[in-house]
C-alpha positions as CSV (number, residue, x, y, z in Angstrom):
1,X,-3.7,-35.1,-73.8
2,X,-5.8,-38.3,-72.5
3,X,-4.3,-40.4,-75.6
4,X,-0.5,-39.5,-74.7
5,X,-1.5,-40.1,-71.4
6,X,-2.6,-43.6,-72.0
7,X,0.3,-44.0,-74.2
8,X,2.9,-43.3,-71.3
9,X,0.4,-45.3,-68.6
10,X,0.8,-48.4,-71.1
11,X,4.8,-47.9,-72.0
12,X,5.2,-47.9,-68.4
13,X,3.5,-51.0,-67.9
14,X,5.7,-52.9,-71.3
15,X,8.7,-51.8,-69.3
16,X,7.9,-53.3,-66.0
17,X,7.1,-56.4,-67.7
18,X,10.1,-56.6,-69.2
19,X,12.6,-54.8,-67.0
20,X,15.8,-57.0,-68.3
21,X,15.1,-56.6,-71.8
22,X,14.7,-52.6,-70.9
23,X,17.5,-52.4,-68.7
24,X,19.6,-53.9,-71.5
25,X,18.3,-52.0,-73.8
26,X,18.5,-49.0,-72.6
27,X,22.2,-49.2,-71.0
28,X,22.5,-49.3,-75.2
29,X,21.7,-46.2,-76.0
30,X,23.4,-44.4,-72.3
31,X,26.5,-46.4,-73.8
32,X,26.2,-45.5,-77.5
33,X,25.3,-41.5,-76.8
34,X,28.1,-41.5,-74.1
35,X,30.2,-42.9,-76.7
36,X,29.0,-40.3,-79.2
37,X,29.8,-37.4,-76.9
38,X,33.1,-38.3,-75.1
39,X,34.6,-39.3,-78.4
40,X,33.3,-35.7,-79.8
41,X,34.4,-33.7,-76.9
42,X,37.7,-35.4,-76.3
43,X,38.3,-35.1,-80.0
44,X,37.5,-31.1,-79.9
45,X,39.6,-30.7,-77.2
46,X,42.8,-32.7,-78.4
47,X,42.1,-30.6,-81.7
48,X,41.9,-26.9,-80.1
49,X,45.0,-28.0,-77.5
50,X,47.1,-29.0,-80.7
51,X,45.9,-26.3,-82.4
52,X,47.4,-23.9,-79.2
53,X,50.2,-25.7,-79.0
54,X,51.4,-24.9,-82.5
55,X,50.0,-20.9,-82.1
56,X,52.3,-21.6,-79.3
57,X,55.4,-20.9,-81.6
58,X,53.9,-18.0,-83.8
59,X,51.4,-17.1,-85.9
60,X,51.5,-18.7,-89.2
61,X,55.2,-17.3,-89.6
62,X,57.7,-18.1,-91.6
63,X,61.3,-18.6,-90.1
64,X,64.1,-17.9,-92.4
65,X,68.0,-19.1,-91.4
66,X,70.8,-17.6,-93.5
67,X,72.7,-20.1,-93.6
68,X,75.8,-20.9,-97.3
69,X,75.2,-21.0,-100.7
70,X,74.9,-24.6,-102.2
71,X,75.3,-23.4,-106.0
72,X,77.5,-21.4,-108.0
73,X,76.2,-18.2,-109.0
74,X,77.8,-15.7,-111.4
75,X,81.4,-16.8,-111.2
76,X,81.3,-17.0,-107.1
77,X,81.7,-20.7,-105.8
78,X,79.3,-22.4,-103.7
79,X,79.8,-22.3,-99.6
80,X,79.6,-18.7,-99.2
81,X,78.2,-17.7,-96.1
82,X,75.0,-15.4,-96.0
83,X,75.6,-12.6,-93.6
84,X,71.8,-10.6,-93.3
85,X,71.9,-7.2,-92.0
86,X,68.9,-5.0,-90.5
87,X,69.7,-3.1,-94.3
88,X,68.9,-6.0,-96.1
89,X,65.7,-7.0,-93.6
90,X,64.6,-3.0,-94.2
91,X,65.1,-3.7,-98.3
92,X,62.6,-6.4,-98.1
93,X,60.0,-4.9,-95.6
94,X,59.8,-2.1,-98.9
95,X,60.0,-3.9,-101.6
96,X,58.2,-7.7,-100.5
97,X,54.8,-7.0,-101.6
98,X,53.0,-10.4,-100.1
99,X,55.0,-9.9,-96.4
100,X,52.8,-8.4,-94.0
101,X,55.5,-8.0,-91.1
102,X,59.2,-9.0,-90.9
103,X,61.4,-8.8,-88.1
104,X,64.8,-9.5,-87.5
105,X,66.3,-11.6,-84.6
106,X,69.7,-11.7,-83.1
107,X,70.2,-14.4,-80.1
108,X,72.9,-14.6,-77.7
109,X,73.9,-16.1,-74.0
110,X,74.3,-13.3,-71.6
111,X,75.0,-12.3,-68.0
112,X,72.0,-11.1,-66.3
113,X,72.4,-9.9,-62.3
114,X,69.9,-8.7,-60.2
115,X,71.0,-8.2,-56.5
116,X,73.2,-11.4,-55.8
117,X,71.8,-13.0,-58.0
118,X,73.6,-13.5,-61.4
119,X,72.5,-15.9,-64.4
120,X,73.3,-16.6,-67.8
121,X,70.2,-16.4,-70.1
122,X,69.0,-16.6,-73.7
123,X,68.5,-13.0,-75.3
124,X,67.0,-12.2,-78.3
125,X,67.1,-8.3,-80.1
126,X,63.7,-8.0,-81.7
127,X,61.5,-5.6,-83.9
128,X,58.2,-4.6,-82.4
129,X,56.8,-6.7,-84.8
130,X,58.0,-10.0,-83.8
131,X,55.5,-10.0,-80.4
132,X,52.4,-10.0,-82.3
133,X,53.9,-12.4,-85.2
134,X,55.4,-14.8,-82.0
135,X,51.9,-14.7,-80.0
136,X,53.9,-13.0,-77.1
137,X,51.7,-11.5,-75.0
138,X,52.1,-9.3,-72.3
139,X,50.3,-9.4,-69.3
140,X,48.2,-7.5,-67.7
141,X,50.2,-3.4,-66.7
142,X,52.9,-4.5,-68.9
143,X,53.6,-4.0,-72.8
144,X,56.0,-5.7,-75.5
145,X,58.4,-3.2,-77.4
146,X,57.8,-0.5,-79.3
147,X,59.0,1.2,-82.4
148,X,60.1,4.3,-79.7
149,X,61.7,1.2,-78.2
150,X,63.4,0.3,-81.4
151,X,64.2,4.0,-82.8
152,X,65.4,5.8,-79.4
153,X,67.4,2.4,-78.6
154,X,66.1,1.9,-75.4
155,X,67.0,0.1,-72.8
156,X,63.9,-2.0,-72.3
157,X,63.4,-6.2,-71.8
158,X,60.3,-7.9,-72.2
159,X,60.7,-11.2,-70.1
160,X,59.4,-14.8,-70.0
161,X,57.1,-15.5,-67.5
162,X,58.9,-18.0,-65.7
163,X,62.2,-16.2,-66.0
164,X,60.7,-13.2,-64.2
165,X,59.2,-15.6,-61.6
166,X,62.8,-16.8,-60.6
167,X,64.2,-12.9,-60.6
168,X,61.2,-11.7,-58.9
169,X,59.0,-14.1,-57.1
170,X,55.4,-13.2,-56.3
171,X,56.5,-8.9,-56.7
172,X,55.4,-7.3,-59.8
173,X,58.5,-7.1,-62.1
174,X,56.9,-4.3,-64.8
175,X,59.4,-1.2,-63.4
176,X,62.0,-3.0,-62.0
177,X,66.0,-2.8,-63.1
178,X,67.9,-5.7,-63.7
179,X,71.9,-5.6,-65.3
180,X,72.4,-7.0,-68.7
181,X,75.5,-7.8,-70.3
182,X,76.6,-5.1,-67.8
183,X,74.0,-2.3,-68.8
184,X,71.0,-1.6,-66.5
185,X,68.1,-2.4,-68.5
186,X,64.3,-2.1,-66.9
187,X,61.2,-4.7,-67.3
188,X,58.2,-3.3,-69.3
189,X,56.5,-6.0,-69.8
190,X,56.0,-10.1,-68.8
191,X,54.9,-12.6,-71.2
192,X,51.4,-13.7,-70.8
193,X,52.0,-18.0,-69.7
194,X,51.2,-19.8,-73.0
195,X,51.5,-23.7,-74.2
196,X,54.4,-23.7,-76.6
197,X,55.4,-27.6,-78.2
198,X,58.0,-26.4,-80.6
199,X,60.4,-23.9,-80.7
200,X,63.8,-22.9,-82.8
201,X,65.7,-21.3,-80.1
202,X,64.4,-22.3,-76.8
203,X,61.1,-21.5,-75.1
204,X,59.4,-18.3,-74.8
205,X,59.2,-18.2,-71.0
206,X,62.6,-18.1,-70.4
207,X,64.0,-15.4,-72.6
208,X,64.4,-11.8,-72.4
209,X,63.3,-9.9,-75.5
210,X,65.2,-6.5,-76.1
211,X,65.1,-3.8,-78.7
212,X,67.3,-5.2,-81.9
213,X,68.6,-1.7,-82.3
214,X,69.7,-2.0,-78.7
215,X,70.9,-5.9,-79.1
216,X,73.9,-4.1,-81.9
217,X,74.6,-1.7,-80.0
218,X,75.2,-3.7,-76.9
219,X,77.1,-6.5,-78.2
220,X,78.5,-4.9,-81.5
221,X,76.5,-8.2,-83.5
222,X,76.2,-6.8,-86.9
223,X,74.9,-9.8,-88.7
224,X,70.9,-11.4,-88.0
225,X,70.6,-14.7,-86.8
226,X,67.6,-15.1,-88.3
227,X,64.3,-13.4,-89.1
228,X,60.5,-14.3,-89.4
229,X,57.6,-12.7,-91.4
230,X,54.5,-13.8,-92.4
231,X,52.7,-13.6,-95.6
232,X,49.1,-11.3,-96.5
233,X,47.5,-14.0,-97.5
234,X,48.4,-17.8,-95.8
235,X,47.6,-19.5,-98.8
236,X,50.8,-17.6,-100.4
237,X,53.0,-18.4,-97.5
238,X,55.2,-20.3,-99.8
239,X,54.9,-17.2,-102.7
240,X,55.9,-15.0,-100.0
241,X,59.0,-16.9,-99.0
242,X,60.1,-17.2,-102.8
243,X,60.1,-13.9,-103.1
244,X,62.2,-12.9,-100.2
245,X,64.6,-15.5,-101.3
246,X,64.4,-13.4,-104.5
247,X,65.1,-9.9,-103.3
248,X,67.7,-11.2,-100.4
249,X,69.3,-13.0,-103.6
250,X,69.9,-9.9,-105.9
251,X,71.0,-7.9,-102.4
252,X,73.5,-10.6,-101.7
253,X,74.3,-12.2,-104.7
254,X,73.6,-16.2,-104.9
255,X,70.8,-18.3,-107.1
256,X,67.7,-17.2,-106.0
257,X,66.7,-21.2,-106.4
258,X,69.3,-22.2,-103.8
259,X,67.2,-22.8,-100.9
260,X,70.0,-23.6,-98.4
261,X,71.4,-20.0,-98.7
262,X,68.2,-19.4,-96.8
263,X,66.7,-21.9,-95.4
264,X,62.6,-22.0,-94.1
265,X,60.7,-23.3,-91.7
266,X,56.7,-22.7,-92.9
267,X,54.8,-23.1,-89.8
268,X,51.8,-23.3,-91.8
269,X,52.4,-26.3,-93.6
270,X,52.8,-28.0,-89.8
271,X,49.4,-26.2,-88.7
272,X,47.7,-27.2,-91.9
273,X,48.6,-31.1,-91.6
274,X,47.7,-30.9,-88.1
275,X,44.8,-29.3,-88.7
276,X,43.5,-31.5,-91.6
277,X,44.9,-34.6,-89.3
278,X,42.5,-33.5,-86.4
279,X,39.6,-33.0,-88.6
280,X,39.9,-36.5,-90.3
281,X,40.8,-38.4,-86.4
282,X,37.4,-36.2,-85.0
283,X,35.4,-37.9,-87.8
284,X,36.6,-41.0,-87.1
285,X,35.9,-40.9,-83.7
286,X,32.2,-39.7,-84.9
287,X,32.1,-42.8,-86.9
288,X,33.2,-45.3,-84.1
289,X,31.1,-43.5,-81.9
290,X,27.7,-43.5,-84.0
291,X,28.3,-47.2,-84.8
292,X,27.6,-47.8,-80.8
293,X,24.3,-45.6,-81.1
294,X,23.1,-47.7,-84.2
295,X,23.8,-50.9,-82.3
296,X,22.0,-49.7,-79.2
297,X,18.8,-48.5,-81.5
298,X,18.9,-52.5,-83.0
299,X,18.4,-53.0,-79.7
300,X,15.4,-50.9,-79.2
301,X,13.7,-52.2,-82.4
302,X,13.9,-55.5,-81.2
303,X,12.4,-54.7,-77.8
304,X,9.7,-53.1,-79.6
305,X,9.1,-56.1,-82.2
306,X,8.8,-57.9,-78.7
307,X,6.2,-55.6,-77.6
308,X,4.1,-55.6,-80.6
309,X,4.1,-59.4,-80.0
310,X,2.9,-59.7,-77.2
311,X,0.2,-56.9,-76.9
312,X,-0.9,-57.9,-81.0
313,X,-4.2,-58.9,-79.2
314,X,-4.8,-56.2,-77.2
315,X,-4.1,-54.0,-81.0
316,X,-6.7,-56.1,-82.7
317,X,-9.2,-55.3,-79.8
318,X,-8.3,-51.7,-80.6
319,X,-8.4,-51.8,-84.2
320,X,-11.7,-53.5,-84.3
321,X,-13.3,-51.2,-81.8
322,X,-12.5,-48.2,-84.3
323,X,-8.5,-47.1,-83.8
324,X,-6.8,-46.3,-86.8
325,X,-3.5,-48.0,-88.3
326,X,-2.6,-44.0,-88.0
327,X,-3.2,-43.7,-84.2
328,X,-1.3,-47.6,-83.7
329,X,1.8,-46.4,-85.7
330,X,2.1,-42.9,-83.8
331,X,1.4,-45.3,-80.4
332,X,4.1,-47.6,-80.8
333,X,7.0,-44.4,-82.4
334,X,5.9,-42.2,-79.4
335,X,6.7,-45.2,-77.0
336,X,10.0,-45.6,-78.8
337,X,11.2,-42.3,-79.3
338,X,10.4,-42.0,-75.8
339,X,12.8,-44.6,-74.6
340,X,15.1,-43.3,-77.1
341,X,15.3,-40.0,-75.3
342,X,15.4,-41.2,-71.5
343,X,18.7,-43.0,-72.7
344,X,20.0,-40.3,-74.9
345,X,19.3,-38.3,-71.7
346,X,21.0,-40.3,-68.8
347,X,23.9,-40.7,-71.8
348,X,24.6,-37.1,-72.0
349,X,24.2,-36.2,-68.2
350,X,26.7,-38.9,-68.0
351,X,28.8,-37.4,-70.4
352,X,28.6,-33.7,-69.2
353,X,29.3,-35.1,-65.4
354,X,32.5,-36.6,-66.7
355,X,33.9,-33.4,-68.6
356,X,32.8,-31.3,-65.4
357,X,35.2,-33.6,-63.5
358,X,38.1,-33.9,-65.6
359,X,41.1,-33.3,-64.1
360,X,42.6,-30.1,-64.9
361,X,46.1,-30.9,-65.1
362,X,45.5,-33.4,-68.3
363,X,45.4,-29.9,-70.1
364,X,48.5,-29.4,-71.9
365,X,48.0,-33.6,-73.1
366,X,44.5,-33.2,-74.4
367,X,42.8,-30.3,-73.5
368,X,39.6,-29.7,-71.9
369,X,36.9,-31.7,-73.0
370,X,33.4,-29.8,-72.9
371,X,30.2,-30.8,-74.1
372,X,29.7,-27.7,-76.8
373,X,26.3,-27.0,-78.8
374,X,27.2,-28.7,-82.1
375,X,28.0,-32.1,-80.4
376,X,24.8,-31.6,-78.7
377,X,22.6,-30.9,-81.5
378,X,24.4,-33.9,-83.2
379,X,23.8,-36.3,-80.4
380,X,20.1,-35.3,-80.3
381,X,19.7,-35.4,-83.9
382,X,21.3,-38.6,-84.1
383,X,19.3,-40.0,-81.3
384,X,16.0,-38.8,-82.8
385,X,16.5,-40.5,-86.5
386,X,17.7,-44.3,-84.4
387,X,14.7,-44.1,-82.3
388,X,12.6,-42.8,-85.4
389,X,13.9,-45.7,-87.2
390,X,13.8,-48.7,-84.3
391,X,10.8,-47.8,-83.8
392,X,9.0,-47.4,-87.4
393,X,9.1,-51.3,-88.5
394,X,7.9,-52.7,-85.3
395,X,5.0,-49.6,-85.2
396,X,4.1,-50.5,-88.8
397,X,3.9,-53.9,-88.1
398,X,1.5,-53.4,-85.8
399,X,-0.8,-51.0,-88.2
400,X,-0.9,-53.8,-90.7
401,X,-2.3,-56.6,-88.3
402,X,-5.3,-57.6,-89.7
403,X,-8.2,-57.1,-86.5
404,X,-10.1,-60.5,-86.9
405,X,-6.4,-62.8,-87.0
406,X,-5.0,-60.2,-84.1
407,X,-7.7,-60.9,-81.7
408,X,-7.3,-64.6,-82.3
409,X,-3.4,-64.8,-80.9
410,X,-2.8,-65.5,-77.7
């Protein structure tokens, strides 16, 4: 206890000595951990917000288009059009055997009026399915549809949030009766507010969902719009989509290879690229950011050189008055790994004060940035093998002086 003591007491003094060259040095490694940590956050945070954004359209779906044939196919010409029906959609959900859920979607403009007020807005006639598949959830007292919903044809709407903030206002719209398309239809459920970057038909928040059963019979629409699944397994996505392609192919009659009878949109190609992009930009940020700590740890080490310098005297009076080259060595780390730490320190108080006081509003750009555990085990990790390593030359240096010559420099 006396010797770690004695070790602090004489750090204390090196530093007032040279309070410059510590200043300096020091403001190194608050600038190279800051570095370290902000670049780590930030990069977490842009790569969980990008992440949401993307979840923000579905999860890892697939979204098919019938759209005309582009080959010749058993003596029909090319340029047919592909009309889907819920038969065909029901023929795949039995016979696909690497789809997990399907739904069908039909999408139309229609009148809504509630009271005086009257509005044309996007409607879409869903599966029960196609909440969980599209992230949609409901918010708290409220529910998406159902296959009741579905099989009874009820009339039921599941709205966007901000759609049933411009019917309703600040009142709970789960109960309440609007008119749709002329029919009274009643609100069972609002979407939950999520961040959605992409869409195919317009954003979540201001559609109305309604039974697809219910959508037919309202409109008469026979033929889908479209429809998305999603695959057991994400790493057969693209299996998945050849063989709906395949079954939708014998049902309707066109090359099973033509891929603009039905055309895809795999969302998890997008989420894979951004995922693997994110991973490679937070490593480079690592990089960037650990290049700062190394240069403020050449920084220590040459403080420390200075020291041992200047007190190589004062080690030959110790060595030759019986201290160790083993007792010298551990002197001269502990007073670097100390100065190490007391800048890693300041660095990441700095760091956490900044995230704490990040404006919220910069969320949907770049996320939150927090200080988690892994980028603070890093840091410390990090900051523990520069100090280890600034500090072992000049410490070993000063074990090797020779007593008789170290006493003689002045």
């Amino acid at each position: 206890m006396t010797s770690i003591f004695n070790s602090l007491r004489q750090l204390w003094r090196d530093l007032r000595t040279q309070k410059l060259r510590t200043f300096l040095t020091t403001l190194g490694i608050v600038w190279g951990t800051v570095a370290v940590t902000l670049l780590l956050s930030f990069g977490q945070a842009m790569h969980r917000q990008m992440l949401k954004n993307v979840l923000g359209l579905g999860n890892a779906i697939v979204i098919t288009f019938p759209r005309s044939t582009s080959k010749p196919f058993e003596g029909l010409g090319k340029g047919r059009p592909m009309r889907v029906t819920e038969e065909d959609i029901e023929l795949v959900r039995k016979r696909a055997t690497l789809v997990d859920a399907i739904s069908s979607e039909y999408a139309d403009n229609l009148q809504l009026k509630l009271g005086t007020k009257t509005m044309a807005v996007d409607v879409s006639g869903v599966s029960p399915e196609f909440g969980e598949m599209r992230n949609m959830i409901p918010q708290m007292g409220g529910r998406f549809l159902n296959p009741l919903d579905e099989s009874q044809k009820r009339r039921v709407a599941f709205l966007g949030n901000e759609l049933a903030e411009d019917l309703f206002g600040a009142s709970n719209p789960v109960g309440q009766i609007f008119r749709l398309h002329g029919s009274p239809f009643t609100v069972i459920g609002v979407l939950e507010p999520k961040t959605q970057d992409s869409s195919y038909s317009g954003r979540d928040k201001d559609k109305v969902n309604i039974p697809g059963s219910t959508f037919r019979a309202l409109t008469g629409q026979k033929y889908v719009n479209l429809f998305i699944f999603t695959s057991t397994d994400v790493q057969k996505t693209k299996q998945a989509a050849d063989e709906v392609r395949s079954i939708l192919a014998g049902k309707l009659r066109f090359d099973p290879t033509d891929k603009e009878a039905m055309m895809t949109w795999d969302t998890t190609e997008m989420f894979q690229f951004m995922d693997s992009f994110m991973t490679a930009f937070k490593a480079f940020l690592a990089i960037v950011g650990s290049l700062t700590l190394v240069v403020g740890g050449i920084g220590v080490s040459n403080i420390m050189s200075v020291v041992v310098e200047e007190r190589t005297p004062e080690i030959g009076v110790k060595m030759a008055l019986g201290a160790r080259p083993r007792g010298i060595l551990s002197q001269f780390l502990a007073e670097t790994l100390i100065l190490t730490a007391v800048g890693g320190g300041i660095g990441l108080l700095i760091t956490f004060g900044i995230c704490e006081a990040w404006p919220a509003g910069m969320e949907e750009f770049i996320g939150i940035p927090e200080v988690d555990l892994h980028v603070a085990l890093l840091t410390s990790a990090l900051l523990g093998l520069i100090g280890f390593v600034a500090g072992f030359f000049p410490a070993r240096s000063a074990a090797n002086l020779d007593p008789v010559v170290a006493m003689k420099m002045t």
